[in-house]
C-alpha positions in Angstrom: 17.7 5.1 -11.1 18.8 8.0 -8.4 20.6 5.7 -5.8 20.2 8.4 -2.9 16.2 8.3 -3.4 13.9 5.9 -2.2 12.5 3.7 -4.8 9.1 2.1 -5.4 7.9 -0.4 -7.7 4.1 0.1 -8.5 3.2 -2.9 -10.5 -0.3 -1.5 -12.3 1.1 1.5 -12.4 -0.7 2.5 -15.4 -4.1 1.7 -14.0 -6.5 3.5 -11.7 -5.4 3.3 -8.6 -1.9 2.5 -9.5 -1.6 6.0 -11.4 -2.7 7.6 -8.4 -0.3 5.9 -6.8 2.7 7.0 -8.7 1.3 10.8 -8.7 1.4 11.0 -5.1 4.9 9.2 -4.3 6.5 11.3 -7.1 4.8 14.6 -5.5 6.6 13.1 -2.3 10.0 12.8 -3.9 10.2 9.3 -4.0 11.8 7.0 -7.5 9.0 5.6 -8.9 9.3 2.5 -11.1 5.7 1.6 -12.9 5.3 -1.8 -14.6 2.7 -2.4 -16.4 1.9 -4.1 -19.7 -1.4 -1.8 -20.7 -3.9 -4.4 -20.8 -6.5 -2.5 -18.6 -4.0 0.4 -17.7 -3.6 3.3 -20.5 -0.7 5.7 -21.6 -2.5 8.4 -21.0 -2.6 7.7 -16.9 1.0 8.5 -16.6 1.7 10.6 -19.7 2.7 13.3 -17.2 4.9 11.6 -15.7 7.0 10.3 -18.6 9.3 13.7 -18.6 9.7 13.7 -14.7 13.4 12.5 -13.6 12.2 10.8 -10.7 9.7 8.4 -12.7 11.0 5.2 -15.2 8.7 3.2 -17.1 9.2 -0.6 -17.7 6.5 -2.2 -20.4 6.3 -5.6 -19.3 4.1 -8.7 -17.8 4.0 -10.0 -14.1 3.2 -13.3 -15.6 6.5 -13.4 -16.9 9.3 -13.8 -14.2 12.1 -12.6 -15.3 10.4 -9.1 -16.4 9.3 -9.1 -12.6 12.9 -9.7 -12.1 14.3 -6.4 -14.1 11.6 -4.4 -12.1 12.4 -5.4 -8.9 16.4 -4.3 -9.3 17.2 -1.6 -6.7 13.6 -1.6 -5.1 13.0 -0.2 -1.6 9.1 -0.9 -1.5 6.7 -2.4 -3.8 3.2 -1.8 -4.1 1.3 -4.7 -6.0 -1.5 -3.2 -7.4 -1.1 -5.2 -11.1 -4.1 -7.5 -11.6 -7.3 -8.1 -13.4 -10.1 -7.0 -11.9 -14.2 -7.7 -11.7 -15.9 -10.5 -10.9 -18.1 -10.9 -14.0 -14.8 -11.3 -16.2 -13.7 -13.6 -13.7 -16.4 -15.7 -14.1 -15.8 -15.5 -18.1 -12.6 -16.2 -18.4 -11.2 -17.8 -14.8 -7.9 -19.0 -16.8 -6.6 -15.8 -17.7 -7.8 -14.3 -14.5 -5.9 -16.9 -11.8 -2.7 -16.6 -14.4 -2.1 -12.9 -13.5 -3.7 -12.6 -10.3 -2.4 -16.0 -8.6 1.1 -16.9 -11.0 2.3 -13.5 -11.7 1.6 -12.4 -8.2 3.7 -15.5 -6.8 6.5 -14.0 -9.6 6.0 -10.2 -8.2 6.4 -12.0 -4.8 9.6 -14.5 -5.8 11.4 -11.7 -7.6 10.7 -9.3 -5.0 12.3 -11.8 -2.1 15.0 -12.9 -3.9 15.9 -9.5 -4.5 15.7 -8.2 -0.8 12.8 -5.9 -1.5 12.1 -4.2 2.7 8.2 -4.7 2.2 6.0 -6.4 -0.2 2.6 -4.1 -0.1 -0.3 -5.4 -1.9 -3.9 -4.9 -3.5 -5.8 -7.3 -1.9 -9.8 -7.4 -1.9 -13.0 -7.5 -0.1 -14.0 -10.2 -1.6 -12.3 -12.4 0.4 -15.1 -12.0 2.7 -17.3 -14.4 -0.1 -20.7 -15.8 1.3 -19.7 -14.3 5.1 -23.1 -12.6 6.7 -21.5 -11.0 9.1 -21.3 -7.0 9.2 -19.4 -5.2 9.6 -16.1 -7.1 7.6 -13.9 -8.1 10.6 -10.0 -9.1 9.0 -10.0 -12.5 10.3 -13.8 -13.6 9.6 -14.3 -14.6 6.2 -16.9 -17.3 4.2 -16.4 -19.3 0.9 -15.4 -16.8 -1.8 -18.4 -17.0 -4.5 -16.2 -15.8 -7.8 -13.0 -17.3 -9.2 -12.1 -13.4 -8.5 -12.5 -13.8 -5.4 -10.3 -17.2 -4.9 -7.5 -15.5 -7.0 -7.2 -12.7 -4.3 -7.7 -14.8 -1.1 -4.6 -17.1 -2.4 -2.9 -13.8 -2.6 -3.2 -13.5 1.1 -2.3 -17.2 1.5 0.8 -16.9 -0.7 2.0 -13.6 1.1 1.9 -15.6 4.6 3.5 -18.3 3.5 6.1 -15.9 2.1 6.6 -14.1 5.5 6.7 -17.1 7.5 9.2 -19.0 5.3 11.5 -16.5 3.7 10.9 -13.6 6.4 9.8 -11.0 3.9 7.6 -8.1 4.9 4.0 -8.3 3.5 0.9 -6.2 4.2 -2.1 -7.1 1.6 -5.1 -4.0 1.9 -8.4 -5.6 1.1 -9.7 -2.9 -1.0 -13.6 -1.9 -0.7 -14.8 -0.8 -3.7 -12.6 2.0 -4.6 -14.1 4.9 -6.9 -12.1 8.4 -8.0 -10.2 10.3 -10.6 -8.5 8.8 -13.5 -11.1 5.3 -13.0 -12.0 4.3 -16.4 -15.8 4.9 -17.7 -15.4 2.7 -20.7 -15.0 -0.9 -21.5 -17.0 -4.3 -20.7 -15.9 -4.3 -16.8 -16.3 -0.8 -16.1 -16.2 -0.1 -12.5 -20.1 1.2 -11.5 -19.6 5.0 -10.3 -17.2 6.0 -14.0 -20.1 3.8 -15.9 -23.1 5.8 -14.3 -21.6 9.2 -14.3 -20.9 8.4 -17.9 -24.3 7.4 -18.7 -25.8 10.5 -16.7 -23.7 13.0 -18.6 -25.2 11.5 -21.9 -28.8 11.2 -20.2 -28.8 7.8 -20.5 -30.5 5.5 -18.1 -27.8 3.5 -16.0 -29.1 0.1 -15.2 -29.0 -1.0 -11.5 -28.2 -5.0 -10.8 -31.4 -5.8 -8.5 -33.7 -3.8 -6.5 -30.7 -1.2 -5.7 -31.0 -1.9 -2.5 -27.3 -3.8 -2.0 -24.9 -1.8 -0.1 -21.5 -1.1 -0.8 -18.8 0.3 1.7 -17.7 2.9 -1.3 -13.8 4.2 -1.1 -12.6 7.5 -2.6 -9.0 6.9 -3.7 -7.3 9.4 -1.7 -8.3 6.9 1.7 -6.8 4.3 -0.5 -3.5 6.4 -1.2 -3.0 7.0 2.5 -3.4 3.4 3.5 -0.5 3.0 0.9 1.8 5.2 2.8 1.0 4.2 6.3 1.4 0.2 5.2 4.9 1.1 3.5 6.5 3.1 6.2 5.1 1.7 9.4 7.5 0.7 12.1 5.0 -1.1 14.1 6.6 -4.3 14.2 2.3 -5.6 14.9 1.2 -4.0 12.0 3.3 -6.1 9.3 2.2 -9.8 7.6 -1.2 -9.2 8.0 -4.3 -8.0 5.9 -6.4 -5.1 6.6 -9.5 -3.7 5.4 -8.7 -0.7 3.1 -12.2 1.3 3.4 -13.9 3.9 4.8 -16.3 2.3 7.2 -19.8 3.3 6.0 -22.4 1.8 3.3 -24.9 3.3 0.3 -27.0 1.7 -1.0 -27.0 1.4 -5.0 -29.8 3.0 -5.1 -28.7 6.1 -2.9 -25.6 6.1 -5.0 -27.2 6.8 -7.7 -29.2 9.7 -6.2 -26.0 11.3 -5.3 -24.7 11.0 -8.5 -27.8 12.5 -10.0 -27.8 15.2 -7.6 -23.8 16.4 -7.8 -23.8 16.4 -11.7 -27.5 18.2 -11.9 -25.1 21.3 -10.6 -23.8 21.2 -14.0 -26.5 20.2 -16.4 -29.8 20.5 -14.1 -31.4 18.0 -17.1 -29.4 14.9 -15.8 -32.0 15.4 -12.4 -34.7 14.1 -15.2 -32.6 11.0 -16.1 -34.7 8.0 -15.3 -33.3 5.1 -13.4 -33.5 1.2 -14.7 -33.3 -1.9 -12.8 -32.4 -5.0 -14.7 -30.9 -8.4 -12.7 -29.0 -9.4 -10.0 -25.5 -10.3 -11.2 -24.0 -13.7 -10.6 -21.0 -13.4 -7.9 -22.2 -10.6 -6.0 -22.4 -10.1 -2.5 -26.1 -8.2 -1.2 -24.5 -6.1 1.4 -20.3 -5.0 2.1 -19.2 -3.1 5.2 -16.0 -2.8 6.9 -14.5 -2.4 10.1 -11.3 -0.2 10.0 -10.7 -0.6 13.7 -7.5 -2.8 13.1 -5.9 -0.4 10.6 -7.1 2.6 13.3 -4.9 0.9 15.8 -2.1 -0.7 14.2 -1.4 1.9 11.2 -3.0 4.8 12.6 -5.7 5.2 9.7 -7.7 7.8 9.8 -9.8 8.2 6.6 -10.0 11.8 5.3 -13.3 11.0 2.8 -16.5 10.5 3.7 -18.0 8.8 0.5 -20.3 11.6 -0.3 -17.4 14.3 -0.1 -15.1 11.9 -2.0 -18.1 11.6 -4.7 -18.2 15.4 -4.4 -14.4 15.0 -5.6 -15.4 12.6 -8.4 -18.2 14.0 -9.9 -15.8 17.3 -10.5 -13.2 15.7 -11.8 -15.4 13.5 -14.6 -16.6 16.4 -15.6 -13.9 18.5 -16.7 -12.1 15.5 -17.9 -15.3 12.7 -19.4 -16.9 15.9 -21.1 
C-alpha cells in the first residue's frame, strides 16, 4: 500500500458498479483496495487493473469478519457496494441474501469503525421506498418494504445510523435507482433488465416484459452513480453526512418505452433487430408499478448534478454492449 496516496476500499469491487468504481478512482490517482469473493462479480471486470501499482486485490468474504478486518487496514474511505442483489433471488433464497447483505454489512461496518475508517459510503437501494405511493421518492417517506431484498437494505440504513450516532463514524448510504451501464452482466438467472434485453435483441430474440410494460422505472446510467460516489466521499458539508440520499437521475420510462429505445439504438447496427417482436408474460412478485426520485436533497447538500439523461446514457450503453456482448 503507497502510504502518501489516499486509499479506498471498494467492497464488490469486482462487480458492476463496483468495477466502475475502481476504474474511475484509479484514473484519479487514488489506492484502490477491491474485495470481493466472485460470487456475482468476475475476474475479467478488473483484469486491467491487476498490473496497475495503485490497485491490490484481496479474494475474500464480508461475511467473514476478520477478512473485513485485513481489508479495512490503512483505509481512508470505503465504498460498500458488496451485496447480493434482485428481488426475485431474494425471495428464493432470503437466508443467504440477509447473511451478506445484513451480517457482512454490520462486519464491513465493525471493521471499518474499529479501524478508524474517515467515512463509511454505501450501496443502499430504492427499495426502501416498499409499498410507498407517493412520487416522486422523497429520502425520509418510505412504506413497508415488499421483498426480503428490500428489508436487507433498509436495515442497512438502520445499522449505519445507529453506527454514527453511537460510535461517531461517518456514513452516507445512496439509495440506488435502477442502475444500467458498461460492464453490467447480460447473463445469469438475476440478470439485471437492460444487459438481458440488449442481449436478447442482438440474438433477435423476443425479451419478455413482466406485465403490461407500462411500470416505470427511474433508470440510472453508471456514470451519475460514479459521481454521487465522489461527491458522498469528499464532501465537507458537515449536513450532508449520516444520512441517505437518492442516487438517481430524476425521470421515469416506462418498460415498455425502454424497450423501444433499446430497439431503436441497436437497429443502428443491425436494422433487423427493429423487426424483433416484443412479449409480455406476468407481473413478478416483489415489484413496485411505478419508481421516481427526487434528487433535490443531493442537489443541495452534495451539489449533484446528474450528467445522463437516461436516453443519452442508454446511447452510452447500447455502444458499449456492442463492441463488447458481440
Amino acid at each position: 500500500m503507497i502510504k502518501d496516496k489516499t486509499t479506498i476500499l471498494i467492497t464488490g469491487g469486482a462487480g458492476f458498479i463496483g468495477a466502475n468504481l475502481c476504474e474511475y478512482f484509479l484514473s484519479k490517482g487514488y489506492y484502490v483496495v477491491c474485495l470481493d469473493n466472485f460470487s456475482t462479480g468476475h475476474r475479467h471486470t478488473i483484469s486491467d487493473f491487476l498490473n496497475n501499482e495503485n490497485f491490490k486485490l484481496i479474494e475474500g468474504d464480508i461475511r467473514n469478519l476478520e477478512e473485513c478486518r485485513l481489508a479495512v487496514e490503512g483505509i481512508d474511505y470505503v465504498l460498500h457496494q458488496a451485496a447480493l442483489g434482485s428481488v426475485p433471488r431474494s425471495i428464493n433464497d432470503p437466508v443467504t441474501s440477509n447473511e451478506v447483505n445484513v451480517s457482512g454489512f454490520l462486519n464491513m461496518l465493525t471493521a471499518s469503525k474499529d479501524a478508524g475508517v474517515k467515512r463509511f459510503v454505501y450501496a443502499a437501494s430504492s427499495s426502501t421506498y416498499g409499498d410507498s405511493e407517493s412520487l416522486p421518492k422523497v429520502e425520509d417517506k418510505i412504506g413497508k418494504p415488499l421483498s426480503p431484498y428490500a428489508i436487507t437494505k433498509y436495515v442497512n440504513e438502520l445499522y449505519a445510523e445507529i453506527f454514527s450516532n453511537t460510535y461517531g463514524i461517518e456514513t452516507i448510504g445512496l439509495r440506488y435507482f435502477n442502475v444500467f451501464g458498461r460492464r453490467q452482466d447480460p447473463n445469469g438467472a438475476y440478470a439485471a433488465v437492460i444487459p438481458k434485453f440488449v442481449m436478447q435483441l442482438m440474438k433477435h430474440e423476443s425479451p419478455v416484459i413482466n406485465g403490461d410494460g407500462n411500470f416505470s422505472r427511474d433508470f440510472t446510467y453508471i456514470d451519475n452513480v460514479i459521481q454521487m460516489n465522489e461527491l458522498a466521499m469528499l464532501t465537507k458539508n458537515p449536513e450532508a453526512v449520516n444520512t441517505v440520499y437518492n442516487t438517481a437521475f430524476g425521470d421515469r420510462t416506462t418498460l415498455n418505452d425502454m424497450v423501444s429505445y433499446l430497439k431503436e439504438y441497436l437497429s443502428e447496427f443491425d436494422p433487423e433487430i427493429s423487426n424483433v417482436k416484443v412479449i409480455h408474460g406476468p407481473n413478478r412478485a416483489g415489484d413496485i408499478p411505478h419508481s421516481l426520485a427526487s434528487i433535490d436533497k443531493a442537489k443541495k447538500l452534495l451539489k449533484y448534478t446528474p450528467q445522463y439523461s437516461f436516453q443519452a446514457g442508454l446511447k452510452e450503453a447500447v455502444k458499449w454492449y456492442w463492441n463488447n456482448l458481440k
